[in-house]
N, C-alpha and C positions, 0 to 999 in steps of 0.2 A: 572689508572682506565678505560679510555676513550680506551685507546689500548684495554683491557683485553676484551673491551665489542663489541669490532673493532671484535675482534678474534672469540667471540663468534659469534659472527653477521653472520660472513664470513662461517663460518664452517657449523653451523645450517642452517640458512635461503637463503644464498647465493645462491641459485641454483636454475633452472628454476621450480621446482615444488613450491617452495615456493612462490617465485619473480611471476608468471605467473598463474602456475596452481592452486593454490589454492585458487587464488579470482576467477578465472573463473567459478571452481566450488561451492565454497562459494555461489556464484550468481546462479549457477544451481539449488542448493538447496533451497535459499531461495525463489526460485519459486517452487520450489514440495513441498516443508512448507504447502503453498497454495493447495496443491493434496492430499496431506496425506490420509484425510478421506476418495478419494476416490481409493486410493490406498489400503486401509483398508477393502474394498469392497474383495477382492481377497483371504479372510482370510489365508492369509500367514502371520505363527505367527512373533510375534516381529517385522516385515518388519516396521512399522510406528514409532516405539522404535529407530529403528535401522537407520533411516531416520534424526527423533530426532538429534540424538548422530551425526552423521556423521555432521550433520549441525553444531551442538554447538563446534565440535573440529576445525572446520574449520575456525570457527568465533574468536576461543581462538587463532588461529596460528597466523590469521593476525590480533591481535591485538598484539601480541606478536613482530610481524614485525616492527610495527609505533612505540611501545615505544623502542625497541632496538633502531632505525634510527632518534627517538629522544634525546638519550642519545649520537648516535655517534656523529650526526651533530647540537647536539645543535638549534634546532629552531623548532619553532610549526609550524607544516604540513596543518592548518585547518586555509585556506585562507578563509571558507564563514561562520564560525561560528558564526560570530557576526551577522547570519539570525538566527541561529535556540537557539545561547545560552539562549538570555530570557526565550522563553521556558521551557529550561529546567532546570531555577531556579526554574522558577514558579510553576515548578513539584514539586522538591523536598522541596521546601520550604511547600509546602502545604501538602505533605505528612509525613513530622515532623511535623507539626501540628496535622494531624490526628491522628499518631500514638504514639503522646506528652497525648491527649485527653486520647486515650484507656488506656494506660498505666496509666491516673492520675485517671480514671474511677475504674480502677481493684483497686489501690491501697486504694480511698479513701471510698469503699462498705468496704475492709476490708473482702475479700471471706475468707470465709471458709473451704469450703467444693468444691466438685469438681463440685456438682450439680449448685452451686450458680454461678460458674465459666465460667459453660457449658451453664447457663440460662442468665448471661452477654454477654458470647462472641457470642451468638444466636440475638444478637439485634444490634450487630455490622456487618459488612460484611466484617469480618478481611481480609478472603480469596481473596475476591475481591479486596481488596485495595492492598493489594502484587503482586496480578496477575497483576494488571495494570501498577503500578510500574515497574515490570520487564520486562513489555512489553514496554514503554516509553522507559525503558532505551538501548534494545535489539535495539529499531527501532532508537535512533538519537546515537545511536554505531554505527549503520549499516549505516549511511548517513558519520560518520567521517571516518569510514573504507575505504568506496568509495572517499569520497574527495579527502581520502589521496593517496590510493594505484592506483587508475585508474592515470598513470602519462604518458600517450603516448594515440596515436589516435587508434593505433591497439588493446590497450587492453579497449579500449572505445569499439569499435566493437566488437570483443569477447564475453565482457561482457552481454551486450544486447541481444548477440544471443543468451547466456546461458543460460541469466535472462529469454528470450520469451520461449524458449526451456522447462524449467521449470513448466511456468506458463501454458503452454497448453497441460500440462499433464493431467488435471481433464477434460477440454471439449471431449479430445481425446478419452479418459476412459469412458467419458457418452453417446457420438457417438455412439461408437465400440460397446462396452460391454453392455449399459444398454437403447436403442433403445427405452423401452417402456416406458422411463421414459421421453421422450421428449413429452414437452408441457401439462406438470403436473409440477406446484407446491408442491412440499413434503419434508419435512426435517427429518423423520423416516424412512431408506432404509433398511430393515431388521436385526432394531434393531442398525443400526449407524446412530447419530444423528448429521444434519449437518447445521450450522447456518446459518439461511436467509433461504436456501433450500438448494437441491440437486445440482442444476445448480449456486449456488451464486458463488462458485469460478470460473467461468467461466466469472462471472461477472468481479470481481477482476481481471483478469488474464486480459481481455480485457485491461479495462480502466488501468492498470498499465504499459501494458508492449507491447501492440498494438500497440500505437503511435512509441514506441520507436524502434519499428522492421521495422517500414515506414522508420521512420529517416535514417535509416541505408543504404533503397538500391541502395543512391546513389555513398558509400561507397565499395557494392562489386561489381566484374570482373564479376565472371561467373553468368549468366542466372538462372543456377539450385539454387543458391545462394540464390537472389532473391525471386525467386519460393516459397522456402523454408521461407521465412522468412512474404510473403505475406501471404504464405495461412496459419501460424501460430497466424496470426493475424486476418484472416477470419474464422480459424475456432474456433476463443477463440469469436468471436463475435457474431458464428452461435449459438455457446453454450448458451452466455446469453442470445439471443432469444429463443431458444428452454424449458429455465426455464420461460418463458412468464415475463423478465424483463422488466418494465416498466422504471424501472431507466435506462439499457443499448438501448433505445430506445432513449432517450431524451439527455442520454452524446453521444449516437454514429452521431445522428442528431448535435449536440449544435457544436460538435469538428470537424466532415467535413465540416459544414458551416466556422465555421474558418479558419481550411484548405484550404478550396476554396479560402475565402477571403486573405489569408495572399498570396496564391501564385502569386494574380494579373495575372491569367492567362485563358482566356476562353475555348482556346483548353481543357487545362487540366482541367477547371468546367463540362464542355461535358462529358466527360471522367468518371470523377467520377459519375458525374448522370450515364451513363451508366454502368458505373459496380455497380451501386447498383442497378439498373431495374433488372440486368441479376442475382445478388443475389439475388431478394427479388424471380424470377422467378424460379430461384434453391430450394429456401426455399420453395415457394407456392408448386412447382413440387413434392419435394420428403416427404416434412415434412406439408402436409396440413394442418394438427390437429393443428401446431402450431399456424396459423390464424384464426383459429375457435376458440379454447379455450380463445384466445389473446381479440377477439370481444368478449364471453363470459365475461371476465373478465370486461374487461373497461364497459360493460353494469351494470357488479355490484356495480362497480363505478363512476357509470356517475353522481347520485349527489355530488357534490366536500364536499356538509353538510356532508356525510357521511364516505370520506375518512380519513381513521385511522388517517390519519399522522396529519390531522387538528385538530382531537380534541387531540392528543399528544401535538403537539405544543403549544395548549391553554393551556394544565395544567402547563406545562414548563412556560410559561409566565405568568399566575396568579400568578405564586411562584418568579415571578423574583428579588423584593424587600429583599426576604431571601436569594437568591445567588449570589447578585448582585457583592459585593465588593470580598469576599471569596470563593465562591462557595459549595459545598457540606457539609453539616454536618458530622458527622461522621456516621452515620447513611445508607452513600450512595447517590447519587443524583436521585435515582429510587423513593424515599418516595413523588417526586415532580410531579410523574406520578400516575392518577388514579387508571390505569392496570399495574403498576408496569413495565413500558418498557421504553429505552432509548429516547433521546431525536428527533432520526433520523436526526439531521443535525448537520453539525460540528461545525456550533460556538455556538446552545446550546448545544453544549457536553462540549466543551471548559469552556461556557460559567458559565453553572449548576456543573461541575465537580471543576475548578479551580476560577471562578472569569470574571470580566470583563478585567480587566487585560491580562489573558491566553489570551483571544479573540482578544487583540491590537498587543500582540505576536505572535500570529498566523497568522495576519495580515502582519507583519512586516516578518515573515517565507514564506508567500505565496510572496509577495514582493521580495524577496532574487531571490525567482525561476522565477518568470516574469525577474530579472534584467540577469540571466544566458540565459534562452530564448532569451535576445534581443540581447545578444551577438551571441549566434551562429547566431539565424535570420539574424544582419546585414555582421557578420565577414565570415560563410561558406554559401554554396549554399539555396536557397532560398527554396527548399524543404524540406530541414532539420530545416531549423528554426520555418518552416510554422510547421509541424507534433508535434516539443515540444511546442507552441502552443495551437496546436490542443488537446495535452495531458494534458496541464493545464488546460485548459476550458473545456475538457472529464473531468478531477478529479476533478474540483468544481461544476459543474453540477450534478455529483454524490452526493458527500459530502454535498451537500448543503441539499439537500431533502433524506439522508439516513442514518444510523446506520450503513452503510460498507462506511469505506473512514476513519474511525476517528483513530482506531488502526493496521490497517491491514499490516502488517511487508512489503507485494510488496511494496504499495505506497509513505513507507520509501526508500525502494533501489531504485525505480524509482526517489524520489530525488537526492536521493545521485548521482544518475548518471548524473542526468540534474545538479546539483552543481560541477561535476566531469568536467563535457564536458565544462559548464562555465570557468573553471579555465584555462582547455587546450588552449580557444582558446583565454583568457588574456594574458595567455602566450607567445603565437604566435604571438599576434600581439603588443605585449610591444617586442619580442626581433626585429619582423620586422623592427620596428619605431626606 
């Protein structure tokens, strides 16, 4: 049986497109995921359909890879899952609950008719509860995928590049194309509607996949390399300022302070102060609006009584005795909001969606990635450990005060990779020893 499937293996998947090219594009794509809508802008029909598909074949091939290479060599590939598996009991256990409920709901009304059917399933959020489901399950696929298949330092590099490549498709596209849109908040772009706003993927793209393009340029030779890999990460951060992000103001501050700190180096603190003076003069120069509207904004908010997020958080937390042990009714965890909106931070998402529980595991999840962190930090060059770092403490600074961090498919693959690079260099340095 183990031959037959040897055979299969060898014949199908053996070959550099499979073995190489297809996680690098896998990773390509799951950063345009992130662009889609504003690729969708260009009303070329099907193109975002088509985007879609390309992504989900890619995603079936190499999974298709890990269970073949599971049944050849007999042994499980997912060296850090005992970070993220709680988790993902705790998903699915709670979503057989939910959908234990709906089902004992339908059955014990005793529907009749289709309208009584239609005026039940109108008080549940059946659709949500699926959509979220298959997004959990797509995002810690996509962390096993990468654990497994990133197994060399070259296709660590690659990857990254793809994954940034990817992800600075939407700032690129807002630059270029839609000039007037910088330094407006809008989520209605003639009739495409985009979550958070216009400019959120640019947020996203940043704190996912920024640090990780830093990491990398100690890795390539050539200069244009480099080049390439900096300004994709300057300009997925010029992006999130140009949507007047307050969140990519606070992670892009919170994560170069770390940076700084972790590299122990004052030459290069200098350094950095100076290339943000010369951006912030680049920004003032060609995009002034964007500091005008920016001070507009924080004026609107300058009593903290008034900002949204606080009185959010407070209804979240009046209700927290009802989601404490379980989390969400069936019902949803939005009935726990006044104005009906998420909870903008991740461990009340965690918290209000799953339970207290989710929260200890998520805990023990972010834990996992601090322990891969300290490997490269101590094991490879001390700019790469300092930038995943700087990416952690960029994504909890986010996550902490937002509604983007908590499902967003990059900040899954950005694990996976920092779980990915963790293993290579246990690797390395268990055959050294």
């Amino acid at each position: 049986m183990n031959n037959t499937i040897a055979k299969i293996y060898n014949k199908i998947f053996d070959n550099d497109f499979c073995e190489n090219t297809s996680l690098i594009f896998l990773l390509f794509f799951t950063g345009l995921i992130n662009s889609r809508r504003h690729i969708a802008m260009f009303k070329i029909p099907f193109l975002e359909v088509i985007i879609i598909l390309i992504f989900g074949l890619l995603f079936v091939l190499n999974i298709l890879m890990i269970i073949f290479k599971c049944f050849i060599y007999k042994e499980s590939p997912y060296v850090t899952d005992k970070y993220w598996k709680p988790l993902i009991i705790i998903i699915l256990l709670k979503y057989i609950i939910i959908f234990s409920q709906i089902l004992y709901s339908f059955l014990i009304n005793k529907l009749t008719s289709d309208v009584q059917t239609l005026s039940l399933a109108a008080n549940y959020p059946i659709n949500s509860h699926v959509n979220n489901l298959i997004k959990f399950i797509i995002n810690f696929t996509m962390i096993a995928i990468l654990t497994t298949r990133i197994d060399n330092f070259c296709k660590l590099n690659l990857s990254i590049s793809a994954f940034g490549l990817g992800c600075a498709i939407a700032p690129i596209i807002g630059l270029i194309f839609f000039p007037n849109l910088i330094g407006r908040r809008i989520s209605d772009v003639n009739g495409i509607f985009f979550a958070g706003s216009f400019w959120n993927a640019s947020v996203i793209a940043f704190v996912s996949s920024g640090w990780l393009l830093i990491s990398t340029l100690k890795n390539i030779e050539k200069p244009f390399g480099k080049f390439i890999n900096l300004f994709l990460a300057v300009i997925m951060f010029v992006g999130g300022i140009a949507g007047l992000s307050r969140a990519i103001v606070v992670s892009g501050f919170i994560s170069m302070l770390i940076y700084a700190i972790c590299l122990k180096d004052i030459k290069k603190l200098f350094k950095i102060i100076a290339i943000l003076i010369i951006l912030v003069l680049i920004i003032q120069s060609q995009f002034g609006i964007i500091f005008e509207n920016f001070k507009l904004r924080l004026q609107k908010k300058g009593d903290i009584r008034n900002e949204g997020r606080i009185k959010i958080w407070k209804d979240y937390l009046e209700d927290i005795k009802t989601f404490f042990i379980l989390g969400e009714p069936v019902e949803g965890y939005k009935v726990f909001s006044k104005t009906g909106k998420g909870p903008h931070s991740i461990l009340l998402n965690w918290w209000s969606q799953f339970g207290v529980f989710a929260v200890l595991a998520f805990i023990w999840f972010m834990w996992g990635v601090w322990k891969s962190a300290s490997y490269i930090y101590k094991n490879m060059t001390i700019q790469q450990g300092a930038a995943i770092f700087a990416w952690l403490f960029g994504y909890l600074s986010l996550a902490m005060i937002n509604e983007t961090g908590y499902r967003e498919l990059p900040f899954y693959a950005a694990m996976g990779i920092i779980f990915a690079w963790g293993n290579l260099v246990k690797r390395k340095t268990t055959m050294a020893n």
